[in-house]
ZAMARGU-4260 file (C-alpha; in steps of 0.2 Angstrom, whole numbers, plus 5000, padded with zeros to 4 digits):
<rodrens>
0) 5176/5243/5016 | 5191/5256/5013 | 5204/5254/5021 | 5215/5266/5014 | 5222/5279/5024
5) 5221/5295/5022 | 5233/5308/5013 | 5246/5314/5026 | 5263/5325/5026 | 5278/5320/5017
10) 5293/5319/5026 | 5305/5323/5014 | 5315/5339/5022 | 5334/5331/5028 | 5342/5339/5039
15) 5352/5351/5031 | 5338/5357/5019 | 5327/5362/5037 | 5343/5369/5045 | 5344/5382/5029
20) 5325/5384/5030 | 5328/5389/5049 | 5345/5401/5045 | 5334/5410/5028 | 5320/5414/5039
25) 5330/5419/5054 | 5343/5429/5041 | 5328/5436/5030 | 5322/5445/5044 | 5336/5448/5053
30) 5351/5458/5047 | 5344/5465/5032 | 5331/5475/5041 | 5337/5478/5059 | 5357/5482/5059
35) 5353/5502/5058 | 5339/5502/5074 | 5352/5492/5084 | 5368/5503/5078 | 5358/5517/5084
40) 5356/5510/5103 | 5371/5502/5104 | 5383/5514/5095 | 5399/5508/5092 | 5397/5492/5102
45) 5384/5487/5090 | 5390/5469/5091 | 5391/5467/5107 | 5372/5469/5105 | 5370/5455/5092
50) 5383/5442/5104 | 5369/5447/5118 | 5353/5445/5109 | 5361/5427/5103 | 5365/5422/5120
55) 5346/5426/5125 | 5341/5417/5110 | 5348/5401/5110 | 5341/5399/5129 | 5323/5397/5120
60) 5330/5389/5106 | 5338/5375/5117 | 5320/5374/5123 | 5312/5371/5107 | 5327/5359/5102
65) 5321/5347/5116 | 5301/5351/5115 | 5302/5346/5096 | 5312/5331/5099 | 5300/5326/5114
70) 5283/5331/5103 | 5287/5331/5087 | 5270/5339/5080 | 5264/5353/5072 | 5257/5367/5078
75) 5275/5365/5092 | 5268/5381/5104 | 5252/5374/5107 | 5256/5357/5106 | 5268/5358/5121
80) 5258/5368/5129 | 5243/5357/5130 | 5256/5344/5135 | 5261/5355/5149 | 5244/5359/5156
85) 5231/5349/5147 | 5221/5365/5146 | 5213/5366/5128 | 5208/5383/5127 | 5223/5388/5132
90) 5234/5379/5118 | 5220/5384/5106 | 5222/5403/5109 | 5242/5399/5107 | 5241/5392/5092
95) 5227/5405/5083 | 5242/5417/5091 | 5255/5406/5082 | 5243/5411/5064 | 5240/5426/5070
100) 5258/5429/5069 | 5260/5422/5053 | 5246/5431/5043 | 5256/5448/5052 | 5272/5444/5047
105) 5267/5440/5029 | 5257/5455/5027 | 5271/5466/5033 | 5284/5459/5023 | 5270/5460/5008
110) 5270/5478/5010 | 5289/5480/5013 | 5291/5472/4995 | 5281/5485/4986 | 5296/5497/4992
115) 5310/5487/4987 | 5303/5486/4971 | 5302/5501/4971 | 5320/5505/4968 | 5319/5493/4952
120) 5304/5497/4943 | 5288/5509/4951 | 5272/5496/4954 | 5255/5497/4959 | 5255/5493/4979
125) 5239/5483/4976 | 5244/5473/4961 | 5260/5470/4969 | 5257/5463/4985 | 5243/5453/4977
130) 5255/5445/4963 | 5265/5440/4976 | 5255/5434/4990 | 5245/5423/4976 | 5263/5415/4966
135) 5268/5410/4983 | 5254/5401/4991 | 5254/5392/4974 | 5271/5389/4979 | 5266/5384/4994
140) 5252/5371/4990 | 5263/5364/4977 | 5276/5354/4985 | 5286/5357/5003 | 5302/5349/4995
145) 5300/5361/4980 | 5296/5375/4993 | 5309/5371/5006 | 5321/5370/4990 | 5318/5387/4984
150) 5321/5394/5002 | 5338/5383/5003 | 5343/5394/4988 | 5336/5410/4992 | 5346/5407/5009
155) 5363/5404/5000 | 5359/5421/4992 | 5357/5430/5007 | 5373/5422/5015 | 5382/5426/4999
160) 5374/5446/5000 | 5384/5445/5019 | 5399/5438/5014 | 5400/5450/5000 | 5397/5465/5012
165) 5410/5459/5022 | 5422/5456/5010 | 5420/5475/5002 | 5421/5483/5020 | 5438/5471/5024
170) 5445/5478/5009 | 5440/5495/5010 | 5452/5510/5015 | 5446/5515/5034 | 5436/5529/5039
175) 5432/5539/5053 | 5421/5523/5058 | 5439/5519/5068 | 5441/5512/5081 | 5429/5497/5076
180) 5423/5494/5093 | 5427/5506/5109 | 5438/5500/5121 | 5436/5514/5134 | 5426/5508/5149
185) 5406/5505/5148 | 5397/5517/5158 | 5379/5514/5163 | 5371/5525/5150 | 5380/5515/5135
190) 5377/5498/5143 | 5362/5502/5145 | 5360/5507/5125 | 5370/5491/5122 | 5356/5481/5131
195) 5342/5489/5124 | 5350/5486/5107 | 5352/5469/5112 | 5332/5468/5114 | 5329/5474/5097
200) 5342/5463/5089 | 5333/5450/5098 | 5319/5450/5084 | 5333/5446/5071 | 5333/5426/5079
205) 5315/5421/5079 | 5314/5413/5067 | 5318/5398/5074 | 5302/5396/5081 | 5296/5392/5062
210) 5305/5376/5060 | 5297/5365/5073 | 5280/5369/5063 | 5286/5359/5049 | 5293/5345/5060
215) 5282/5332/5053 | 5289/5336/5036 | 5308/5332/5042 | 5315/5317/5040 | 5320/5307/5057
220) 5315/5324/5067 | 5319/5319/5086 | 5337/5319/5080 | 5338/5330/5063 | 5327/5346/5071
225) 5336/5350/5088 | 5352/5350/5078 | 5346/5360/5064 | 5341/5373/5075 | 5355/5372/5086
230) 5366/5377/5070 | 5353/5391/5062 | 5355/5399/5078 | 5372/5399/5081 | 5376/5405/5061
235) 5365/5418/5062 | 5373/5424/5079 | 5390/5422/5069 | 5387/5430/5053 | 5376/5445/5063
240) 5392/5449/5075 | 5402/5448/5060 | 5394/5462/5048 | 5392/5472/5065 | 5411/5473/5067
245) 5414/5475/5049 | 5401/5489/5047 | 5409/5499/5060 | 5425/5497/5048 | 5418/5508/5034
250) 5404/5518/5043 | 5401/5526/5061 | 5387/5518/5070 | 5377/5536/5068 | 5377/5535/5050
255) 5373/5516/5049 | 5357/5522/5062 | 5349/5537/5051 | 5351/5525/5034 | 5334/5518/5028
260) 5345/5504/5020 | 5361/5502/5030 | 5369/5487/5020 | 5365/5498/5004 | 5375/5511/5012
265) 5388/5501/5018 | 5391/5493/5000 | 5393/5510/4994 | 5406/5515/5006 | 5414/5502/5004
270) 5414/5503/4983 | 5404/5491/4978 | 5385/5493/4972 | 5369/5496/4982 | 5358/5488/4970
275) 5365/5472/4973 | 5362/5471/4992 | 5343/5479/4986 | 5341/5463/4974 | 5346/5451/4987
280) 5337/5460/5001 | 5321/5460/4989 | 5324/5443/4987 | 5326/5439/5006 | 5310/5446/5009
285) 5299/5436/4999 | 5309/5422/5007 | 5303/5424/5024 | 5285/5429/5016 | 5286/5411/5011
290) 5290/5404/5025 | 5278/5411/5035 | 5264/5406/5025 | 5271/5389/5027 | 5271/5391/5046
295) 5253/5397/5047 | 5248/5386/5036 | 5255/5369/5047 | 5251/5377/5063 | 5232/5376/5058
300) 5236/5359/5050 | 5243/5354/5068 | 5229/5360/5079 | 5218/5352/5067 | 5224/5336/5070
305) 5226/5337/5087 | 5208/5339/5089 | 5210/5358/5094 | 5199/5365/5079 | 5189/5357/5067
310) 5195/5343/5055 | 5193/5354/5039 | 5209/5361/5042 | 5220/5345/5041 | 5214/5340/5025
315) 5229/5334/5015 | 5229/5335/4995 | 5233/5317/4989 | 5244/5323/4976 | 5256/5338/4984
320) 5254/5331/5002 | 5251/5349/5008 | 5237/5356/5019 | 5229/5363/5004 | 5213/5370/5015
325) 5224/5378/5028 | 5234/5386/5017 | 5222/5393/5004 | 5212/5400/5019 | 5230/5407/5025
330) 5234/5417/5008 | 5217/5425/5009 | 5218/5432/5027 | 5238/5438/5023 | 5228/5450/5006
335) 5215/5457/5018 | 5227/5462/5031 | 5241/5467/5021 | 5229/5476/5011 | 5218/5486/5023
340) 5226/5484/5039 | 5238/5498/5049 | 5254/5484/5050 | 5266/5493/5060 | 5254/5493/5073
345) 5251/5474/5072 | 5267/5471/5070 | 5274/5477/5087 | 5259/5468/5094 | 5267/5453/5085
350) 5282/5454/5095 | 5274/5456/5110 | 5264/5439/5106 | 5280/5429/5102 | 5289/5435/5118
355) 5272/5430/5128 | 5273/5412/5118 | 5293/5408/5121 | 5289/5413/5141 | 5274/5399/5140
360) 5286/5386/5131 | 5300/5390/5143 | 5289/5387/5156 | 5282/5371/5147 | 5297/5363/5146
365) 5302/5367/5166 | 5284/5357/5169 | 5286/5344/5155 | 5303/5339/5164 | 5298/5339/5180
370) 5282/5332/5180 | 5289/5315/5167 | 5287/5300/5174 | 5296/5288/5161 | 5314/5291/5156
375) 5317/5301/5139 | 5332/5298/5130 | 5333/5310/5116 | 5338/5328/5114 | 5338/5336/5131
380) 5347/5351/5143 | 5347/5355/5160 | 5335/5362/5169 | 5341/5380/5173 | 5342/5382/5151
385) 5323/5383/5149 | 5322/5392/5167 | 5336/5405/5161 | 5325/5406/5144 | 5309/5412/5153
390) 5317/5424/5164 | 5324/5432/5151 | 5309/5433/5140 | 5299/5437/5153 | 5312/5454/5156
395) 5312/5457/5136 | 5292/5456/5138 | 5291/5468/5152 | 5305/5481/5143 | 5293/5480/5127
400) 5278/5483/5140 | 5286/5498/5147 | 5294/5508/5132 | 5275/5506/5123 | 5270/5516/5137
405) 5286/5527/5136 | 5290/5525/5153 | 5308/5519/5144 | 5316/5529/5131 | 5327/5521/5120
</rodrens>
């Protein structure tokens, strides 16, 4: 008889390895891509938007602080919701959501290489994207410590690409960008641009839902993991409000919108070089590609072995301790989709998908807490947090609804 048990996770992520793994994701897809849509809707009180969208973040964050300590699982969305409603086909369809998401991201971050690149050296779209998607799921299957390490560093580069932007624009002369930040009174046509740019910044914080999917990969998670995420949130919040204010030093909020690279642009109106912020914003990008294969990867190891989809996908590999079948399947569906499919559109309904999940985990928690029977003495908030969290994502849902079918105009 063999009693030896069979290969499992490694926990070998402390705690601020995962909180850098949670601020690279978050930071990697955040401010390097989105500070010119939102300087166009806010105008000069873009960071008044960023303050905003935080706020609403860190209401599902709180969420998912508790929910990870309570459950700590992979697959988090579908596992607290089958904890909520004990309804399989519903946490199923979460969780192929949750991958779904994943394989999006991946692919659309694939493609938005190729033009980075670009600016360094011309490449062949197909050979580049599939160079890249291949190194990294090798990178993936490897080791999680050597993966979560690489994204540690790539993380202190994309801090250090922020600080350096803000350093240039502190010690630039001014420009017509004065005043930083108006101080006449808000009508309701600007506060109104200021909340729809708090809605599109909004997409610069999620990617604190990726760190509960590597929870079984943290060392003592039910105290480690709500912190982490806690102070991911909160220095992405920070760091976003504080390039807001200093590109409104340099640059006026209409010049920041029109830019296709407006921390390039800033750099060089600040006298510094725009090939430096494209390095490290090439480099951010493969970061967050990373990362989601992760994710997609353990959220398919986690349904697997919560008996949501078959067992294949929770086979371990004795020697790297990664879900080497999850993943190997996840690198093949990101090259067909970042390949053959239109990703813009898939990538809007991507962001309606993750707005529909943080409403059901809101909502998980309000049920989880109500419904509990026996005293829980980790992590946990008050009530009104996860009820404040699914009003508000349930009003950034319905805003996203409503300007697809134009019936808002940004």
């Amino acid at each position: 008889m063999n009693d030896t048990a069979p290969p499992h996770l490694s926990r070998t992520l402390g705690p601020l390895t995962v909180t850098f793994y949670g601020l690279g994701t978050i930071v990697g897809a955040g401010i390097y891509v989105l500070l010119g849509s939102v300087a166009g809707l806010a105008g000069s009180y873009l960071p008044y938007s960023f303050l905003i969208a935080g706020l609403i973040a860190a209401l599902t964050a709180l969420s998912y602080a508790e929910l990870s300590a309570r459950l700590p699982e992979c697959a988090g969305a579908a596992v607290y919701i089958e904890a909520a409603w004990h309804h399989p086909k519903l946490s199923a369809t979460i969780g192929w959501l949750l991958v779904l998401t994943g394989i999006v991201s991946a692919s659309a971050i694939a493609n938005g290489f190729v033009g980075y690149l670009n600016e360094f050296v011309t490449v062949n779209r197909v050979i580049a994207i599939g160079s890249l998607i291949l190194i990294l799921g090798i990178i993936a299957i490897l080791n999680m410590k050597a993966s979560a390490i690489l994204v540690f560093a790539v993380t202190i580069l994309e801090v250090f690409g922020l600080v350096l932007v803000v350093f240039y624009a502190w010690n630039a002369e001014l420009t017509a960008a004065l005043p930083m930040v108006d101080t006449q009174p808000i009508d309701s046509s600007v506060a109104f641009g200021v909340l729809l740019g708090s809605f599109v910044a909004f997409y610069a914080f999620i990617g604190f839902e990726d760190m509960v999917n590597i929870v079984e990969e943290v060392k003592n998670p039910r105290q480690n993991l709500p912190v982490a995420i806690l102070v991911a949130v909160a220095s992405a919040t920070m760091l976003y409000m504080l390039v807001a204010v200093s590109a409104l030093r340099v640059l006026p909020a209409e010049q920041l919108a029109v830019s296709d690279a407006p921390l390039s642009a800033l750099m060089a109106a600040s006298g510094g070089s725009r090939r430096i912020i494209a390095m490290i914003s090439l480099i951010a990008v493969i970061n967050v590609a990373l990362v989601q294969i992760i994710m997609a990867s353990r959220v398919l190891y986690g349904m697997a072995t919560s008996a949501m989809i078959a067992d294949f996908f929770a086979r371990v590999n004795p020697v790297t301790h990664t879900p080497i079948n999850s993943t190997l399947i996840i690198i093949g569906l990101i090259l067909v989709f970042a390949l053959s499919m239109p990703i813009t559109q898939l990538a809007q309904l991507t962001s309606f998908i993750m707005l529909l999940i943080f409403s059901l985990v809101n909502l998980a928690l309000i049920k989880i807490k109500r419904k509990a029977t026996i005293i829980y003495g980790g992590f946990q908030i008050p009530l009104a947090v996860p009820i404040a969290g699914a009003a508000t994502t349930a009003i950034l849902l319905l805003f996203q609804t409503l300007m697809s079918l134009g019936l808002i105009q940004p």
